[in-house]
VOPA-649739 format. One record per residue: z negated, y, x negated of N, C-alpha, C, O in turn; residue in one letter. Coordinates in steps of 0.05 Angstrom, whole numbers, plus 32768, in hexadecimal, padded with zeros to 4 digits. Layout:
BEGIN
ZYXZYXZYXZYXa...
% end
This chain:
BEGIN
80C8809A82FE80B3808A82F28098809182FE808F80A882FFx808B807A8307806C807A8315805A808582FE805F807F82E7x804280988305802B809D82E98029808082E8802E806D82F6x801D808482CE8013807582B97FF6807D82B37FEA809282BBx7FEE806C82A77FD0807C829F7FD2806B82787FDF8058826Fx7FBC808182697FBA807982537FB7805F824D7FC68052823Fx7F9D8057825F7F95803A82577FAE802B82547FB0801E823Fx7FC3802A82687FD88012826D7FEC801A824E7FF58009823Fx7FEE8036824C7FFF803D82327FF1802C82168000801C820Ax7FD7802F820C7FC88021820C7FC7800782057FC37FFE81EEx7FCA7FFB821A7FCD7FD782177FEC7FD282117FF17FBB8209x80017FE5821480167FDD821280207FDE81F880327FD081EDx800F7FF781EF80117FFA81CE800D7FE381BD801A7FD681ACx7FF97FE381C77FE77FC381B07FF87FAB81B77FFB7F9881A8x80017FAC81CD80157F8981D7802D7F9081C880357F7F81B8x80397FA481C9805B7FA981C4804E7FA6819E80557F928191x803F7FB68194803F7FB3816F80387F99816B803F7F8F8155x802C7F8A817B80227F6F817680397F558178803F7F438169x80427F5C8193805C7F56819C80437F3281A980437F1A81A4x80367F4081B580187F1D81C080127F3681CD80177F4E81C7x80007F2281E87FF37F3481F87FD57F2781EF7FC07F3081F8x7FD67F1481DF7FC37F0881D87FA87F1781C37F907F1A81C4x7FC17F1F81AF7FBA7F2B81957FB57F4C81A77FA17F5881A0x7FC07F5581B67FC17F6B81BF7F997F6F81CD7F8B7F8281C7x7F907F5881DE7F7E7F5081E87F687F5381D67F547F6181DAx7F6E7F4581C17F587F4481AB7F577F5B819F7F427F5F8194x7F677F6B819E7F657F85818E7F527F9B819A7F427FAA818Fx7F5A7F9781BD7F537FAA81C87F397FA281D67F327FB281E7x7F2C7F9381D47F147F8081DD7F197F7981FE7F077F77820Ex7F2F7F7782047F397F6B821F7F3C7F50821E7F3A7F42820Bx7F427F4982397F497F26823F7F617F2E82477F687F428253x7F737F11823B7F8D7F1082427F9D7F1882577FB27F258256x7F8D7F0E826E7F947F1682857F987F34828D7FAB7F3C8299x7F827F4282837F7B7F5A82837F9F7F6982807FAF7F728290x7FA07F6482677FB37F7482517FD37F6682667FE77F748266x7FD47F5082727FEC7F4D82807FEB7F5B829380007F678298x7FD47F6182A57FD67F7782C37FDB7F9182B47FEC7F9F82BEx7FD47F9782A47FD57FB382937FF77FB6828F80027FCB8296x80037FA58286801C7FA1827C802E7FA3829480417FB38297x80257F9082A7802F7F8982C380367FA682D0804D7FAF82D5x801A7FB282D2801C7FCB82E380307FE082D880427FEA82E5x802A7FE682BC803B7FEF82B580687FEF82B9807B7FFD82BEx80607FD882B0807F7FD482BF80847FDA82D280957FEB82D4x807C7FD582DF80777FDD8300807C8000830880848008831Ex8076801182EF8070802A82F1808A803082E98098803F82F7x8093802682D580A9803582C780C8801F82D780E0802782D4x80C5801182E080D27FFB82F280EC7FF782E681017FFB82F2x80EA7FEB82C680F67FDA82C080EA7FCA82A580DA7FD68297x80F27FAF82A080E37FA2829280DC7FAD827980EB7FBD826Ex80C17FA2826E80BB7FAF825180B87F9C823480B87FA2821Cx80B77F7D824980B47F70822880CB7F57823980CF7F558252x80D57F47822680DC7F2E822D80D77F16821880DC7F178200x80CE7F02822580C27EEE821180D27EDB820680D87ECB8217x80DB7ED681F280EA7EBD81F080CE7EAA81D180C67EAF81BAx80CC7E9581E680BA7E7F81D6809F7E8781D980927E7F81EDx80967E9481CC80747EA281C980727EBB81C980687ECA81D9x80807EBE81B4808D7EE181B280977EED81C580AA7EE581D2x80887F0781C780937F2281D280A77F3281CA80A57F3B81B3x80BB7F3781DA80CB7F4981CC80D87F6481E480E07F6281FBx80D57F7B81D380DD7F9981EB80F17F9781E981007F9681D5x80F77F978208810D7FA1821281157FB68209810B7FBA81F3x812B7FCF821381357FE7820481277FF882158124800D8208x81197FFB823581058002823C80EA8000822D80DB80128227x80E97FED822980CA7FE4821D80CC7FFA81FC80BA800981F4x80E47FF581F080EF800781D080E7802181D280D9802D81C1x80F4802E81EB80EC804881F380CB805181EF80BE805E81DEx80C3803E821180A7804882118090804681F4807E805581EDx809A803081E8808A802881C98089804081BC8073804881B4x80A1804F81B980A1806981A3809A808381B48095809881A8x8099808281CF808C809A81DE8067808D81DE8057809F81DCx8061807C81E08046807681DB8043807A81BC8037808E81B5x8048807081B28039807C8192803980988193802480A58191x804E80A38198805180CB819C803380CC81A5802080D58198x803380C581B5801D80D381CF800480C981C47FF080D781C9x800080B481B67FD780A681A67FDF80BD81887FCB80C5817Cx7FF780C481807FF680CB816B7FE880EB816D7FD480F28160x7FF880FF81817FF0811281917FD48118819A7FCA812E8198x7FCB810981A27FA9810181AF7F97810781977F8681198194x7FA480EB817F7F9780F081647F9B810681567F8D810B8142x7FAC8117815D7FA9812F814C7F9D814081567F90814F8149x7F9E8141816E7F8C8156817F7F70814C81757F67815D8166x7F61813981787F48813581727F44813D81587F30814B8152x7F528137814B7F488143812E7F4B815E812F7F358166812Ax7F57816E81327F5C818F81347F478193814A7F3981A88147x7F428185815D7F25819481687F0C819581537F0181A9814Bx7F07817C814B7EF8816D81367EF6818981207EE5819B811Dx7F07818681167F0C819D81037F0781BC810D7EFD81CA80FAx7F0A81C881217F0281DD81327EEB81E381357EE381FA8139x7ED681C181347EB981C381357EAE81C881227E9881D38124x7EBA81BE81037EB381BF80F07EAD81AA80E47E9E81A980D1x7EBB819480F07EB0817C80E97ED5817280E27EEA817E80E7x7ECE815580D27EE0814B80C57EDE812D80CC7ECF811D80C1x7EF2812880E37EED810A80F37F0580FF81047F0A810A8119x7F1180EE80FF7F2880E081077F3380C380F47F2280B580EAx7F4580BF80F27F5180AC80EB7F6780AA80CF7F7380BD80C4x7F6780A080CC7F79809F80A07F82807E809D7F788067809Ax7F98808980A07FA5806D80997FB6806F80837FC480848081x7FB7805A80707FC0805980517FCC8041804A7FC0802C804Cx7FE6804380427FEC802880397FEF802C80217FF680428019x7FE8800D800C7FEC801E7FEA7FF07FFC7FF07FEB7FEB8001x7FFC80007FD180047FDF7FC37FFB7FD67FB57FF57FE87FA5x7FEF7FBB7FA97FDF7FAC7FA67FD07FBA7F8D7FB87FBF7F8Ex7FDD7FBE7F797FD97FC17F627FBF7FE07F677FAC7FE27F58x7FC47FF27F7C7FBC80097F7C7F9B80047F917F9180167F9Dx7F8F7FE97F907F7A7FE27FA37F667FE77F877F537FF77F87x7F6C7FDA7F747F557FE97F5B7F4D80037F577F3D800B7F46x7F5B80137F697F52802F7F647F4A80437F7C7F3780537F7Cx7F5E803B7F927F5880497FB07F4380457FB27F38805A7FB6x7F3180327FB07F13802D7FC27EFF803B7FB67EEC80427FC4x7F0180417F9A7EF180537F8B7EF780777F967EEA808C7F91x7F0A80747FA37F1680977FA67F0780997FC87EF880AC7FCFx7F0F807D7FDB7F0780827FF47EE880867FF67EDB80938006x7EE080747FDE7EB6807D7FE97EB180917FE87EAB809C7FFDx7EAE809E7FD27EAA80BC7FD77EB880D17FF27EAB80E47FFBx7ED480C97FFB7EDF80D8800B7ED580D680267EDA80E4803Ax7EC080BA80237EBB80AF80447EA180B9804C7E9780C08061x7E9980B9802B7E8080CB80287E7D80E480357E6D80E98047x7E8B80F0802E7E8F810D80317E998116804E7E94812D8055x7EA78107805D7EAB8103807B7EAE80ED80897EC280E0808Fx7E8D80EB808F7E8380D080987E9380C480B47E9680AD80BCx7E9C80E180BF7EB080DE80D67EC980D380DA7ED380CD80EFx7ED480CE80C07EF080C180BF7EF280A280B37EE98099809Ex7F05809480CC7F03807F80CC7F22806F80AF7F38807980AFx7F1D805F80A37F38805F80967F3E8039808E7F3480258084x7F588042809B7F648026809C7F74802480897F8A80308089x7F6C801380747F75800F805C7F8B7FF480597F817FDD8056x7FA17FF6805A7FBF7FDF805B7FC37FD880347FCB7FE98023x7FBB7FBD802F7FC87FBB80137FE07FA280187FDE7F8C8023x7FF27FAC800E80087F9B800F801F7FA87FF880217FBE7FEEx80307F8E7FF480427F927FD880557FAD7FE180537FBB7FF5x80687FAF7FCB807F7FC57FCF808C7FC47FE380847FD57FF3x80A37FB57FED80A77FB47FFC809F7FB2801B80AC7FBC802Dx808B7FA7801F807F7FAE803E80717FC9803F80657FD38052x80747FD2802980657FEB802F807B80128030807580298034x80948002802880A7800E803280B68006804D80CA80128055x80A97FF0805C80B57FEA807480A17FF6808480A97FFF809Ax80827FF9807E807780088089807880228086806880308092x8089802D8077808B804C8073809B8051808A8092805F809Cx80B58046808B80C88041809B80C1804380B980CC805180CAx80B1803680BB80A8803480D7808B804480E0807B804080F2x8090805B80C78077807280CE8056806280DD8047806F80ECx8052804C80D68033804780D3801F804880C98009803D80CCx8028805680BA800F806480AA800C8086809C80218093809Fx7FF78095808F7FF880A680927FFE80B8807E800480D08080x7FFA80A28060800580AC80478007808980347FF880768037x8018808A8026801A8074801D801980787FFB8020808C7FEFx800E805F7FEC800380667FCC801780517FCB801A803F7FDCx802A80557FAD803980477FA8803F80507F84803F80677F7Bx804380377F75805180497F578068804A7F59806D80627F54x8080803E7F5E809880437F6580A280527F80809E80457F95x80AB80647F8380B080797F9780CD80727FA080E2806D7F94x80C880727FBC80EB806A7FC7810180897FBE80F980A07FBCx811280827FBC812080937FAF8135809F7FCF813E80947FE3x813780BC7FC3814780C77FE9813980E07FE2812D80E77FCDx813D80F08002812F810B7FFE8122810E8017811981228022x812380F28021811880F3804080F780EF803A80E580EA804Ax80F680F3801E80CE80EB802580C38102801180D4810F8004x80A98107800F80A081107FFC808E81037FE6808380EE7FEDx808A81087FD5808380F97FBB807081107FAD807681277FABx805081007FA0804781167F93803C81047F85803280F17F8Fx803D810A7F62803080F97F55801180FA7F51800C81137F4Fx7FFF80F07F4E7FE880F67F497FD880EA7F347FC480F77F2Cx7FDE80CC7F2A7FCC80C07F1D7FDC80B27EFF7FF480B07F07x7FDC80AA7EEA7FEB809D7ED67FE480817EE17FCF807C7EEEx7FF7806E7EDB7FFE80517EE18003803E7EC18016802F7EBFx7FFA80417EB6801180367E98800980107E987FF480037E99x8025800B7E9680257FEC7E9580217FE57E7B80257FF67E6Ax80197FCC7E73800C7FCA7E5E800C7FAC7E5D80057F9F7E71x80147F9B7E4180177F857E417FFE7F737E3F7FF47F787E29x7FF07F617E4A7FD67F537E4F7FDB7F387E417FF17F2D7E41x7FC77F2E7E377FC37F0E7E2A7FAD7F0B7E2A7F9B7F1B7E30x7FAE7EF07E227F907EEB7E237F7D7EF57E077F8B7EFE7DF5x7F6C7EF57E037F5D7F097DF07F567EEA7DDB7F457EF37DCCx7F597ED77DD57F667EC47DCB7F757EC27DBD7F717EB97DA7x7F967ED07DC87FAA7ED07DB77FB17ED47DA87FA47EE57D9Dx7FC47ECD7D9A7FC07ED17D737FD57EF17D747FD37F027D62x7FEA7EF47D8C7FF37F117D867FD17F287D907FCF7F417D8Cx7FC27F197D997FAE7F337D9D7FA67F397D887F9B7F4F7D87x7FA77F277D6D7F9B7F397D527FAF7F4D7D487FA57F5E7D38x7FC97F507D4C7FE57F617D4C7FDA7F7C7D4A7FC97F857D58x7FE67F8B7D357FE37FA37D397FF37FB37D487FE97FC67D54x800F7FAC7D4980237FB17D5580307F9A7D5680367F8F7D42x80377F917D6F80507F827D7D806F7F8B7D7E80777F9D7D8Ex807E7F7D7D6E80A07F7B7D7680A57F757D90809E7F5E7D97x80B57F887DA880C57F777DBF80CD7F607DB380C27F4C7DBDx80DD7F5B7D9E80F17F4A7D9180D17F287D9380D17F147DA1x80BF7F327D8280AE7F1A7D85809E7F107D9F80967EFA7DA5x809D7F307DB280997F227DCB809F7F137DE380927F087DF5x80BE7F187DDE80D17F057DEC80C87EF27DEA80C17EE87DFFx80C57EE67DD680BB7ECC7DC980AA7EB47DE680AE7E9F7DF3x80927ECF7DE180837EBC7DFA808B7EC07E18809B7ED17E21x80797EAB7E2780797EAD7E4280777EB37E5280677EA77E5Fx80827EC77E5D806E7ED87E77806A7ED17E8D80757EBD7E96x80597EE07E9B80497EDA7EBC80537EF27EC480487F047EB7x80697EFD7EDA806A7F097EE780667F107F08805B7F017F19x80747F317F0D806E7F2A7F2A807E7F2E7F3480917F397F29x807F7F277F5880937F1C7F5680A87F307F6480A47F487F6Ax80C57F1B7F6980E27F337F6A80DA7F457F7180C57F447F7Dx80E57F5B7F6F80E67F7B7F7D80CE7F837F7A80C87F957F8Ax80B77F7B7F6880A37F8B7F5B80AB7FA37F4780BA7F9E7F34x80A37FB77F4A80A67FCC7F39809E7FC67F2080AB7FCD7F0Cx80857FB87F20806F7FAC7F00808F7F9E7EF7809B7FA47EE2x80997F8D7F0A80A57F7D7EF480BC7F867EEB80C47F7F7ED5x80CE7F9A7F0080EB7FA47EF980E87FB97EE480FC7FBF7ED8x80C77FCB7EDB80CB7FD67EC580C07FC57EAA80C07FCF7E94x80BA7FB07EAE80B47FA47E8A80D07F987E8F80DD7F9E7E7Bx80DF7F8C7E9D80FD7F7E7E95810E7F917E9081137F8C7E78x811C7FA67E9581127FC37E9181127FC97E6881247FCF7E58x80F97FC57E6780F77FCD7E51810D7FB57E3D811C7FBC7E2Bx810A7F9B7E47810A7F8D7E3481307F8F7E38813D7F8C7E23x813B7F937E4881577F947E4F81617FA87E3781747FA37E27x81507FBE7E3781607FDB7E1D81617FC87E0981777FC97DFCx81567FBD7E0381537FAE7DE7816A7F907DE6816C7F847DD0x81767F867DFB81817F767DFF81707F547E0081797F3D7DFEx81587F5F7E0581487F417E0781417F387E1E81437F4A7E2Fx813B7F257E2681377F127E3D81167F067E42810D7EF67E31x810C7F0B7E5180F57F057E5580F47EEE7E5A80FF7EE87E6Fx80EA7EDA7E4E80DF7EC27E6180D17EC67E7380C27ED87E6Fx80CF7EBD7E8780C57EC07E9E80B67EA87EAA80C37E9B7EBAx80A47EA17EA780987E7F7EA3808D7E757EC380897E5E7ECCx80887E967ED480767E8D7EE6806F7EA97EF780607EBC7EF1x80807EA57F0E80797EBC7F1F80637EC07F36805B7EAC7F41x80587EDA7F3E803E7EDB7F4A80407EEB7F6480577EF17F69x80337EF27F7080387F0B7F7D801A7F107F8180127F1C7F95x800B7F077F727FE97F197F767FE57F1B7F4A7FEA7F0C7F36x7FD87F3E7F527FCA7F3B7F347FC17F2D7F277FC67F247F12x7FA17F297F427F917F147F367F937EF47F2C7F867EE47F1Dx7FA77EF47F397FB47ED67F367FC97EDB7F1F7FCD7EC47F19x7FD67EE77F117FDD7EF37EFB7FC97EEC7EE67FCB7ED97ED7x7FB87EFB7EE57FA77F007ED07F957EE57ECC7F957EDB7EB5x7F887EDA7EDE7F8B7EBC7ED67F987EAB7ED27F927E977EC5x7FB47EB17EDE7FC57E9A7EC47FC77E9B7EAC7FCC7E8A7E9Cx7FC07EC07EA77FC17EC47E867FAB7EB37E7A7FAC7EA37E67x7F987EB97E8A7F7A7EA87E797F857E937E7C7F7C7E877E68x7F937E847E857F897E667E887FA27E5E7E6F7FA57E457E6Bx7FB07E6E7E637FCB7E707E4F7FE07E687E587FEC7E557E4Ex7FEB7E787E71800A7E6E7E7E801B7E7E7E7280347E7C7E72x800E7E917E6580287EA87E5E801D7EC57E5280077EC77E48x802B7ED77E54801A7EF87E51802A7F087E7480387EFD7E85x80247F1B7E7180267F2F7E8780297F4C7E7D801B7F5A7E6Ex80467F517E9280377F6F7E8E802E7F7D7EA8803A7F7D7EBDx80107F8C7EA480067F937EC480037FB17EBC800A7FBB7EA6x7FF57FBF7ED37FF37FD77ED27FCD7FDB7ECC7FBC7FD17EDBx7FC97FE77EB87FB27FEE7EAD7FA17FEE7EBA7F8D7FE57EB1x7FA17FF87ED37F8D7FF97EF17F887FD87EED7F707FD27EEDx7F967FC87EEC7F8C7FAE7EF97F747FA57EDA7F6B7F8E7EDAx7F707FB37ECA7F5D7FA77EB57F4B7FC07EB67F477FC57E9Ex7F417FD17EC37F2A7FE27EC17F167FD57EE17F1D7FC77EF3x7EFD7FE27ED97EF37FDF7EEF7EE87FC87EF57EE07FB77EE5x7EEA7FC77F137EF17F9F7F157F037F8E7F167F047F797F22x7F107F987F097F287F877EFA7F227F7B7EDF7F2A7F657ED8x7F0F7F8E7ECB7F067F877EB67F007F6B7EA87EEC7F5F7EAFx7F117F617E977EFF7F457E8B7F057F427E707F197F4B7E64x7EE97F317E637EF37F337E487F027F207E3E7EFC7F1A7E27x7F157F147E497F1E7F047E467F407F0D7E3E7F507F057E2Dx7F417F1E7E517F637F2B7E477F627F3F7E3A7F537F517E42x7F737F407E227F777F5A7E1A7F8E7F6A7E167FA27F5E7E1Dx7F937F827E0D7FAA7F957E107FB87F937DF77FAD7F987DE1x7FD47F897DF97FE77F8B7DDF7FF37F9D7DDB80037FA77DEBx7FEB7FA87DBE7FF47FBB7DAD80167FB47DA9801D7FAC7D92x802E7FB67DC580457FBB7DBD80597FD77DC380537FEC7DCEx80787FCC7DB1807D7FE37DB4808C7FEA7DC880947FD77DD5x80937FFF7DCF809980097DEB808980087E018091800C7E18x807180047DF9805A80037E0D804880077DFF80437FFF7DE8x8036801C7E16803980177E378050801E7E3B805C80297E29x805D801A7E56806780297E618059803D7E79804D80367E8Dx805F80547E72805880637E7D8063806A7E9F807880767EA2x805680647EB28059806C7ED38045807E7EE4803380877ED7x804580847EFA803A808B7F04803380897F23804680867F33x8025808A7F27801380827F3D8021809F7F4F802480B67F46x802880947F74803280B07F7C802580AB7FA2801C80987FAEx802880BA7FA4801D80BC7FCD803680CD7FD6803E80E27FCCx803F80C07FEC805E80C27FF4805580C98014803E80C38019x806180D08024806980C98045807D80DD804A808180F3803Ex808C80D2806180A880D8806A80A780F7806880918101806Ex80BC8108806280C38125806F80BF811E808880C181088091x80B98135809580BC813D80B2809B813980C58094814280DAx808C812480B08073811580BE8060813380BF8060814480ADx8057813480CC8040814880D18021813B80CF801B812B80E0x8014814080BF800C813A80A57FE8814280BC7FE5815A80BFx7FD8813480C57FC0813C80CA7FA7814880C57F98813680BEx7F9A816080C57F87816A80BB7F78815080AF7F6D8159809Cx7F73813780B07F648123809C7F778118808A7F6E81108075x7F958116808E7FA3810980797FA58129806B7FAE81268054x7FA28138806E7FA6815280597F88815880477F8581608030x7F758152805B7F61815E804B7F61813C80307F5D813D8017x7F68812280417F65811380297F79811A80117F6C811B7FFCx7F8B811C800F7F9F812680067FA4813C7FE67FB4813C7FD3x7F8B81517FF17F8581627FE47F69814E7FD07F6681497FB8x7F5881477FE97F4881397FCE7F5581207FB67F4D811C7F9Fx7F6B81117FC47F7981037FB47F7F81087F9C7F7B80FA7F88x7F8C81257F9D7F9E813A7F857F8581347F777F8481257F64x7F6A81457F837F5681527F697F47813A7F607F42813D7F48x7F3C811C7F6D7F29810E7F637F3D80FE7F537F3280EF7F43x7F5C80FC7F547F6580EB7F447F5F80FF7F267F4E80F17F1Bx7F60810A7F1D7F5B811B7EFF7F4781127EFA7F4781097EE3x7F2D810E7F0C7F1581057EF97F1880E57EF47F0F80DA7EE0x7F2780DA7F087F3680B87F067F3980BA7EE17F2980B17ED0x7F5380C87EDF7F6180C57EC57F5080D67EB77F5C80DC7EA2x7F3980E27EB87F2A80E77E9A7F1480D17E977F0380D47E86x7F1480B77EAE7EF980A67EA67F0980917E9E7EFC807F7E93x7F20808D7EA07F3580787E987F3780807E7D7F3980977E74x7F3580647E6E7F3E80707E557F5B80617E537F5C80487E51x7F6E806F7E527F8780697E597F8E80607E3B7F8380697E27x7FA4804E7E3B7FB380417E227FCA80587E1C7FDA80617E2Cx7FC580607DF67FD580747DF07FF180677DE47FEE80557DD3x800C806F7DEC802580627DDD802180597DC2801380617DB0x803680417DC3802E80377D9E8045804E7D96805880577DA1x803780527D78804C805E7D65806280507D5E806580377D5Ex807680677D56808A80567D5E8095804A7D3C80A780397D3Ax
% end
């Protein structure tokens, strides 16, 4: 195999994750053209093909598969070295990538200001997306710690809990069960719910609850965003059950309020996961550690919902 040089590793990175030389172009502030001689030459180096196109799409060859996972090695390597120099100087500067799930965007952004504060040097690419894409991105190691309340189950990852999650049933502040001192499951079957949607964790633990009891949720109307949730409650499609994060903060309105039922809350927890084996960066560690300690002052400004008696 002919040298190579970074740059071409480089452009091939951004074309092969993009699977466009187009999107690859725009990323990298190149012209199209640019990013095909880049691509070009490269083949050329390693002298056998690296992408093949069928329709628009790019797709790697088992050459092209190779070099893809020896190029991430090698930007990943670079990035660690810079930060461990970085850190050597005394300074705290590199890159943080995070994926968390939707429900957990009410709270990360309050934890990252202060942290960005504090090292103005680190850059952080923040991914919100539901449960499942965010175990396909675990999977495919792109990111550098991931926030999730349901934890994949195995022993191939690590898991640390840090924050309370408690789901909690929502209506509109209107409703005649909001004057309730306590709510029956048995009477809340009754009404309508707004859930979210399949293979949500929110929703597999309130069905969940209502299953021990042998009851059946109506299910009137599925979502896959909070916010779009919580206005169907206002607008009276149903009730919900969400996770308490989505009504503090700016989530807050006076319009919904919290039902006094029983078996709820349910109690969960909020956890930061990434694979065994990942070697963990002087900035994903130092965030890491502040994670642990600023979530405690999180849950003493929360005033968290206490179990109904039973």
């Amino acid at each position: 195999m002919k040298p190579v040089t970074l740059h071409q590793l480089k452009v091939f990175e951004a074309a092969a994750r993009h699977g466009s030389f187009t999107r690859a172009a725009e990323e990298l502030y190149l012209t199209q053209p640019t990013v095909s001689i880049q691509v070009k030459q490269l083949t050329k180096a390693v002298g056998l093909p690296l992408f093949e196109q069928v329709g628009k799409r790019l797709y790697l060859t088992d050459a092209g598969k190779e070099l893809y996972q020896t190029a991430k090695a090698i930007f990943e390597r670079i990035s660690e070295m810079e930060m461990t120099v970085a850190d050597l100087k005394g300074m705290k500067q590199g890159r943080l990538r995070l994926a968390v799930i939707t429900t957990a965007k009410y709270f990360i952004p309050r934890l990252l200001g202060p942290f960005c504060r504090k090292y103005p040097g680190v850059n952080v690419s923040l991914q919100v997306t539901n449960h499942e894409r965010l175990l396909e991105r675990m999977a495919e190691n792109q990111d550098d710690l991931y926030i999730l309340s349901r934890p994949p189950e195995g022993d191939d990852v690590h898991v640390q809990p840090f924050l309370d999650n408690p789901l909690v049933v929502v209506a509109p502040s209107s409703h005649p069960l909001a004057q309730e001192a306590k709510v029956s499951l048995q009477r809340l079957a009754q009404e309508p719910f707004i859930l979210r949607e399949q293979g949500s964790g929110t929703r597999e633990a309130a069905q969940q609850v209502f299953r021990e009891r042998s009851l059946d949720v109506q299910v009137k109307l599925d979502l896959g965003s909070n916010e779009a949730i919580k206005q169907a409650i206002i607008g009276g499609l149903g009730l919900s059950v969400l996770s308490y994060h989505t009504l503090t903060s700016v989530g807050a309105t006076q319009d919904l309020t919290v039902l006094n039922v029983e078996g709820f809350p349910i109690h969960r927890q909020w956890h930061v996961v990434y694979p065994k084996g990942k070697q963990l960066s002087i900035i994903t560690k130092t965030f890491l550690d502040y994670l642990l300690q600023e979530s405690v002052h999180i849950a003493e400004d929360m005033q968290l919902p206490r179990l109904s008696p039973p």
